[in-house]
N, C-alpha and C positions, 0 to 999 in steps of 0.2 A: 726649602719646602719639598718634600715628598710630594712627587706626581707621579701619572700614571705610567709615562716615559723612562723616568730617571732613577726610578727607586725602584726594588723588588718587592712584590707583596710579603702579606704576614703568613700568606700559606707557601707547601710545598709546589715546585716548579717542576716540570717534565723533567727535565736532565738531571734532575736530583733523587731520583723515585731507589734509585740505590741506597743515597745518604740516608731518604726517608726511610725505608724499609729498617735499615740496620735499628736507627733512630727506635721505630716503633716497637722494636724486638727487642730491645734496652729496656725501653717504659716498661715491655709488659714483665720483665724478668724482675726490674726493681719494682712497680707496684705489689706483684706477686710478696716478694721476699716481704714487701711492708705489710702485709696483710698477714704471713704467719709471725712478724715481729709484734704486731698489733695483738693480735691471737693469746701469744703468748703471757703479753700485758694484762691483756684481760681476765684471762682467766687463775691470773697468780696475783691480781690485784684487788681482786675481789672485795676482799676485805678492810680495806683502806679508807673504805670512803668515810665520812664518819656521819653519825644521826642526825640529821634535821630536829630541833629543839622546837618544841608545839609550845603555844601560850592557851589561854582562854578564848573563846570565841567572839569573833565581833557582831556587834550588835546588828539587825535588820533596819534598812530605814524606808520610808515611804517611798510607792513608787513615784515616778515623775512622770508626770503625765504631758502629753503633745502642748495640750494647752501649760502648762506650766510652763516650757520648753521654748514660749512664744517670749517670755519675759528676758530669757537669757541676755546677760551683754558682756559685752568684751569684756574678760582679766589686763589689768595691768602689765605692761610689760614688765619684764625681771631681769631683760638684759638690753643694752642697744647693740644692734648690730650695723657695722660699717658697711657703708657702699663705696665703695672708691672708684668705680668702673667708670669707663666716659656714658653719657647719658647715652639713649639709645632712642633713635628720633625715625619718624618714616617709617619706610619698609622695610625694618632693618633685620628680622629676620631672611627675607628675602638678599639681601643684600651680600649678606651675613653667606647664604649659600653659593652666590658667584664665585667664592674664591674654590681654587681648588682643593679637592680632597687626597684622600691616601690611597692608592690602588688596591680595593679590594671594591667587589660586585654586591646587589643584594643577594647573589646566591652565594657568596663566598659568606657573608653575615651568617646566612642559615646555616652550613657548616660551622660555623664556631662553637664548639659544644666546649662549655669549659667545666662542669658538672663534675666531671674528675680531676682533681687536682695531679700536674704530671711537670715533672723538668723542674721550675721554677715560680713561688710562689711571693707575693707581698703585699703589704697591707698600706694603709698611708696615716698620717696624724694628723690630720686636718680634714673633715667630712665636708666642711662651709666656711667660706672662704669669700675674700673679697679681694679684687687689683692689689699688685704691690705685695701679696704674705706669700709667706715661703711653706712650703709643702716635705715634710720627709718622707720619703719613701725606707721601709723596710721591710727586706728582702732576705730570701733564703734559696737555696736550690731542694728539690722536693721531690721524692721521698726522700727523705737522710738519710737510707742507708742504700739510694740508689748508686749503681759506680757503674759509670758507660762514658765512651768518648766525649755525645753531646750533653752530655750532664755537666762536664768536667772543664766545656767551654765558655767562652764570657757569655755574658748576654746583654741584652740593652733595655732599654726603659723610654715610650714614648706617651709623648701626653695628646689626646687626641680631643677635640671637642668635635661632641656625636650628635650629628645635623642630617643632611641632606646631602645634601654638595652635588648635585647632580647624577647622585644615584649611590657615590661611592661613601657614605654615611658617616663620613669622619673626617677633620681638619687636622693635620699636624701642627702642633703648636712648641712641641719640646722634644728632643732627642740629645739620652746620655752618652750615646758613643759605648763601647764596650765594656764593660763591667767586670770583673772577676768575683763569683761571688762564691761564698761559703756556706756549709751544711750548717745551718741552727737548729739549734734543741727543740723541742714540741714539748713543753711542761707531762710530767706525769699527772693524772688528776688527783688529786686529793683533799680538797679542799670541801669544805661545808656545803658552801653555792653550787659544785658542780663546773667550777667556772677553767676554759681554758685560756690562755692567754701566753703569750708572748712577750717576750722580752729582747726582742733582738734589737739592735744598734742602727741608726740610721745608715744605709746603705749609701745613698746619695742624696740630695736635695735641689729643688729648683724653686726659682721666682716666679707668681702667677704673674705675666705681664701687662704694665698698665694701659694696654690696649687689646687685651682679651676679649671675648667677645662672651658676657656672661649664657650661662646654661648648662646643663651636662657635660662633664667629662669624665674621661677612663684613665686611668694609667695604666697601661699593658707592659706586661713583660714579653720581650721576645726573647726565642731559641737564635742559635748561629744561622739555621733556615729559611728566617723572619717569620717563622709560628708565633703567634700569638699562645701563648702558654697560660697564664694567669689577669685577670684584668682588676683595679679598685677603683670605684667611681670617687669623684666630690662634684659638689653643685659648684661654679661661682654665682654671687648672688649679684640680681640688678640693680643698679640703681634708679634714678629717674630714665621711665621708660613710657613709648607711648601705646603700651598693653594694657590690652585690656582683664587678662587672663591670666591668673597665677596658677602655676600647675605646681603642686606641693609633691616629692618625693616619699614615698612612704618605707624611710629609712630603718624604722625602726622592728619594721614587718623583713626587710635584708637580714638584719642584725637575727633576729627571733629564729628566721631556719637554717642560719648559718652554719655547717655541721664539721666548720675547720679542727681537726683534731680528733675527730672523733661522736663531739658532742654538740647539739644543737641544745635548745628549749625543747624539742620533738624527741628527738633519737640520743641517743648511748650508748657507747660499746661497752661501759663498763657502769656495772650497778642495777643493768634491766634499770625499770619505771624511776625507779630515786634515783638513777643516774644522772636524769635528765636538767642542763643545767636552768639553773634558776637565777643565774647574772652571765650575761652573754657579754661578753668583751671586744670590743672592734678593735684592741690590738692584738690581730690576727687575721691571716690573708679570709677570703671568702672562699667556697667551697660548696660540695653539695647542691642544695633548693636555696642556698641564701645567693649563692655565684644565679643559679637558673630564675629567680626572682628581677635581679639586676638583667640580666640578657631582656628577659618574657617585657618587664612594665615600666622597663625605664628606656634601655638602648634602643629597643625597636618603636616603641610608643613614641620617645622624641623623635628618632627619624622620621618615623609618618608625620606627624607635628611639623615640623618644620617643613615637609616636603608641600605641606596647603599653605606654606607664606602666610600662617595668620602669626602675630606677635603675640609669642606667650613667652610671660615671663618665670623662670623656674626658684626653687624656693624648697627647703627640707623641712617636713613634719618637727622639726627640734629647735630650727628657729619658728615658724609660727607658734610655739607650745611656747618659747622664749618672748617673742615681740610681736603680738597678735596683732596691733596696730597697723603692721604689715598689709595686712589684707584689707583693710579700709582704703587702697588705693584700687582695688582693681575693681570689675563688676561681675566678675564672677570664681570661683574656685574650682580646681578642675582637680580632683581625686585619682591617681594612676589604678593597676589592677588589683593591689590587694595591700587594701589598708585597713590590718585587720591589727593592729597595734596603733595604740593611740594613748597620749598622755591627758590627761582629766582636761588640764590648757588645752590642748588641741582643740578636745571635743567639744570642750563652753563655745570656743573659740568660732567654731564652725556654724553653732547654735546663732551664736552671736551676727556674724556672718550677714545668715542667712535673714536675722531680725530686722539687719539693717537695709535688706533689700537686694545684697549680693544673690546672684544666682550661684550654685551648686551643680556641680556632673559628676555623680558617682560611677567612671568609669567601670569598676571593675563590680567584685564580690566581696560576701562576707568582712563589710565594713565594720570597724569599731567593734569590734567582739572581744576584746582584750585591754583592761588598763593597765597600761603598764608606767613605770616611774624612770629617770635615769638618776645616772652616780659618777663620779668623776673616776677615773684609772688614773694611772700613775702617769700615762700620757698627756690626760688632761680632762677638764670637763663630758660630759655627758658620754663617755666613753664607754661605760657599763650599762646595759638594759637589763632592767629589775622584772622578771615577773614568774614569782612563784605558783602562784595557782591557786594556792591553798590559801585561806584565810587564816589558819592557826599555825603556817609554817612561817609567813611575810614578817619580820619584826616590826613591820610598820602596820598600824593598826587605824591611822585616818582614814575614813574612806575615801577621799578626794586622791590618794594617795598607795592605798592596797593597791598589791597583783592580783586581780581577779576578774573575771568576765564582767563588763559592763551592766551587766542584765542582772549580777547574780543580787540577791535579796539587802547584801550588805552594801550595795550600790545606787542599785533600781534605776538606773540611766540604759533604760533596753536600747541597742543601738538602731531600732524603728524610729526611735527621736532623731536620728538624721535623715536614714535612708526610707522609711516607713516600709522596710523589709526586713526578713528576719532567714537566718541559714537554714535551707532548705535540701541540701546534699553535698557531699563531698565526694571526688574522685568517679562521677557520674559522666555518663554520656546521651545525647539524644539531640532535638530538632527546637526550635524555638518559632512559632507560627504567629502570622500578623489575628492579631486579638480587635483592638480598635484604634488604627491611625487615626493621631488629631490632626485638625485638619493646616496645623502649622507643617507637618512633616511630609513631606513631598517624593514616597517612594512607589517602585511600579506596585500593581493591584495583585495581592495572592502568592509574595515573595517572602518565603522564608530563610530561617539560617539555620542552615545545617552544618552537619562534620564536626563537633563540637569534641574538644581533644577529651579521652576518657579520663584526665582531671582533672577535671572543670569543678569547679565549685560554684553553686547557683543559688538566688533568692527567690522569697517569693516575700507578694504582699503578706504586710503582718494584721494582727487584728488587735483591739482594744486599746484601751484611752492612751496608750504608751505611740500611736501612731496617727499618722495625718487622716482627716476624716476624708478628702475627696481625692484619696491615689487613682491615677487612670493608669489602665492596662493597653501597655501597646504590644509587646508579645509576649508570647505566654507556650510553654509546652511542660509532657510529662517525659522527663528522663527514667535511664534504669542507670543501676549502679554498675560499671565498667568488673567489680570482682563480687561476684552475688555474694562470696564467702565474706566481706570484707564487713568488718564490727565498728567501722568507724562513725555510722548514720546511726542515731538514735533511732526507735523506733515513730517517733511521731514527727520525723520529719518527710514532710511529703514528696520529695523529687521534683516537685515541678519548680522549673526555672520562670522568671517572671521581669519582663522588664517595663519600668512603669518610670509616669511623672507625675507633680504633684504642685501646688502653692502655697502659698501662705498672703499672712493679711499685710504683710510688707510689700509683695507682687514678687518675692523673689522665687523662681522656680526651680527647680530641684527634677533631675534624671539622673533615672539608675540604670547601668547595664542587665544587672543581676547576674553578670556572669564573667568571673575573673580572667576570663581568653579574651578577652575584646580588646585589649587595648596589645595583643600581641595578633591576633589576626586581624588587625585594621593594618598590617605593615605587610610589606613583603618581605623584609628582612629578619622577621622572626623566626627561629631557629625551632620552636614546638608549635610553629602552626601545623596544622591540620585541615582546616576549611577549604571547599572547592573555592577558585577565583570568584564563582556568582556571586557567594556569601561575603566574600573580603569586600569585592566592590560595593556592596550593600551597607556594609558595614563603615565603611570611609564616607557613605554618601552621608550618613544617619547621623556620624558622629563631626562630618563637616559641618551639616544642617543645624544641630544644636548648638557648637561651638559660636559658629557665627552668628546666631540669636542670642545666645548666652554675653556676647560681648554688648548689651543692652541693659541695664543695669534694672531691678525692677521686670524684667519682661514678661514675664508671669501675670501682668494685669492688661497686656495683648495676647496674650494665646489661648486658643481655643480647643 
């Protein structure tokens, strides 16, 4: 086991600021060189891409109103999924965190910017996972036509599970030993979907061990330095647990801004707007805001998690959309920072949920604004995330089933049916002020949260029959937009951010952040916080405060 003693960290060391330097002047000379090879691509490939095929229009269907919303139940499951993990009894998160970690600090986390992909990059084939299955990693050195000494040397591959541990946020669980690995291809785009993918060969593989301790984990690539270079997450899943809290990863929101290659669902280098792909592939390392998604609302969010020793059990938006049954163990569902992709099963699912009395914490923003579908890849199920946009481009024409906004007419499921808020600004910044604390929530008098990163994306209460009739406001402010030039805020969206809670006639209660920073400035190891200390400590007090009410099943018919 890596300790703090015996092993060298993932970052650079003093008496190496030589090696690093060289190192850094390598990156910059081969990302440079990738950037006019890219250039080059682009603009002599222009033409390649081929048309998007439009059908007929789909039909409008009735909206679905709050009260409709009440009737929801649980979908059938459509797949089982294995637990094989030993049961998990007691204080076992706590538990769980005694053993040692990997020598890096919570300020060494916030230096880990992995936003740029640099050195060595990989992907894995297995997102959810139970004890005993095997895991491949595939791997490439990255940029391809990078050529520098530490490019040129092995690297290793460690599997960490991302806790607490006394500060240093990570357990070593698996190390490859040194690796020699090779430049693989990066697909030319050209295909209809937009879609990049990969096809490289398993590099290495490992056994999840049947005494793993389920929850979050990474597999990181390291340099000869022990930089951490590239990271992919998978969940393992719980078994019999004695949590009360299932905290669902919102994988499919990773996958959507993932911009390996070139191409997200967002952005394109090639194509302008129809570039943009419209089947995202997870065989391919992460990159971009889908890598910075993974860092912001999974790694720093379970570290804080686990550092309050409350037992939560973790779980991926694709198995509850799979085995919704799942959630009928816990007493509450705990939503990460931006689950703003969701499969139609999710959503009933949630509905469902909440019918039955389960409490709800929409930690983050801009929930449910996206339905999207999956598709198997050549790797294996649910590999592919489907979502076009367009209603005349999706070949699929069910609505249960369409790529398109939750809200939009050919749906009518506004995502206020969950969160009874509605997206209220993108890429904003501003202060969020105490409105009306219930008298459940136990914070000092006239404390606000400020320093809110300029992109933050923020809710506000929604209105009409599509949303809850008694939402309470507990804070509330008016933001401005962080780039006044910036076209991405529709005009009737208000700025104000808005965080609120709500019931239903099951007792089950429901909070919303309204603002996708929260569950990365509740940590101190998050890498795009922003917020003074006041705020963070505020924030951990609010979101302890609920968590451990929320472990009450029904609580909603005590609070006031």
């Amino acid at each position: 086991m890596r300790n703090k003693k015996t092993f060298a960290p993932h970052f650079y060391r003093r008496p190496k600021v030589l090696a690093a330097s060289l190192a850094t002047l390598l990156l910059a000379g081969g990302v440079f060189s990738g950037a006019i090879l890219l250039y080059h691509h682009v603009t002599h490939s222009a033409d390649l891409l081929p048309p998007l095929a439009l059908h007929a229009d789909v039909a409008s269907r009735p909206l679905t109103t709050f009260s409709d919303s009440l009737t929801t139940t649980l979908p059938d499951d459509n797949a089982k999924l294995a637990s094989d993990c030993q049961p998990q009894s007691g204080d076992w998160v706590s538990k769980e965190n005694q053993n040692p970690g990997v020598a890096l600090t919570t300020a060494d986390w916030r230096t880990l910017r992995l936003y740029q992909e640099s050195g060595s990059v990989l992907w894995l084939d297995r997102q959810s996972v139970t004890c005993g299955e095997k895991i491949g990693i595939h791997a490439s050195l990255f940029p391809v036509n990078f050529e520098g000494a530490i490019n040129k040397s092995p690297r290793s591959f460690e599997v960490l599970r991302v806790g607490w541990y006394n500060g240093s946020g990570a357990r070593m669980m698996w190390n490859s030993g040194p690796i020699k690995l090779k430049r693989r291809n990066v697909p030319t785009l050209r295909n209809v979907t937009r879609t990049i993918e990969t096809e490289w060969p398993t590099t290495v593989s490992f056994d999840v061990g049947p005494d793993w301790t389920p929850g979050l984990y990474i597999v990181a690539s390291l340099n000869p330095l022990g930089k951490i270079e590239n990271v992919a997450p998978f969940i393992l899943r719980s078994a019999q647990s004695t949590s009360k809290i299932l905290l669902v990863h919102s994988t499919l929101t990773w996958s959507a801004y993932n911009s390996f290659g070139g191409h997200s669902t967002y952005t394109a280098m090639l194509g302008g707007e129809d570039g943009r792909s419209k089947i995202a592939s997870l065989d391919r390392p992460y990159g971009g805001s889908g890598i910075s998604h993974i860092e912001r609302d999974a790694i720093s969010f379970v570290q804080y998690l686990e550092s309050t020793g409350l037992n939560i059990d973790q779980t991926t938006d694709i198995d509850v959309s799979h085995a919704p049954s799942v959630v009928t163990k816990y007493s509450a569902l705990l939503m990460s920072g931006h689950p703003e992709y969701m499969t139609r099963r999710e959503f009933d699912t949630i509905l469902a949920a909440r019918n039955l009395g389960e409490n709800i914490a929409f930690m983050g923003a801009n929930g449910a604004y996206w339905q999207v579908r999956t598709e198997s890849s050549p790797t294996g199920p649910d590999r592919h995330l489907v979502i076009y946009r367009n209603a005349r481009a999706d070949p699929q024409t069910n609505w249960q089933q369409i790529s398109i906004q939750f809200g939009d007419s050919r749906i009518n499921t506004p995502p206020s049916l969950l969160t009874g808020e509605v997206t209220a600004g993108v890429h904003v910044r501003g202060t969020l002020f105490p409105a009306q604390i219930p008298t459940w929530l136990k914070i000092p008098a006239g404390e606000s949260l400020s320093g809110w990163s300029p992109n933050s994306e923020i809710d506000s209460i929604a209105s009409g029959s599509a949303t809850p009739q008694n939402p309470h406001l507990i804070f509330s402010g008016k933001f401005s937009l962080a780039n006044s030039a910036s076209r991405i805020n529709p005009p009737h969206r208000s700025l104000t951010g808005q965080t609120i809670w709500f019931t239903t006639p099951s007792g089950s209660a429901t909070f919303v952040s309204g603002i996708n920073y929260w569950p990365c400035e509740v940590s101190p190891t998050c890498a795009e916080s922003t917020v003074p200390e006041s705020t963070r400590s505020l924030l951990q007090s609010i979101t302890s405060q609920v968590l451990t009410l929320w472990q009450t099943k029904a609580v909603g018919k005590t609070l006031k």
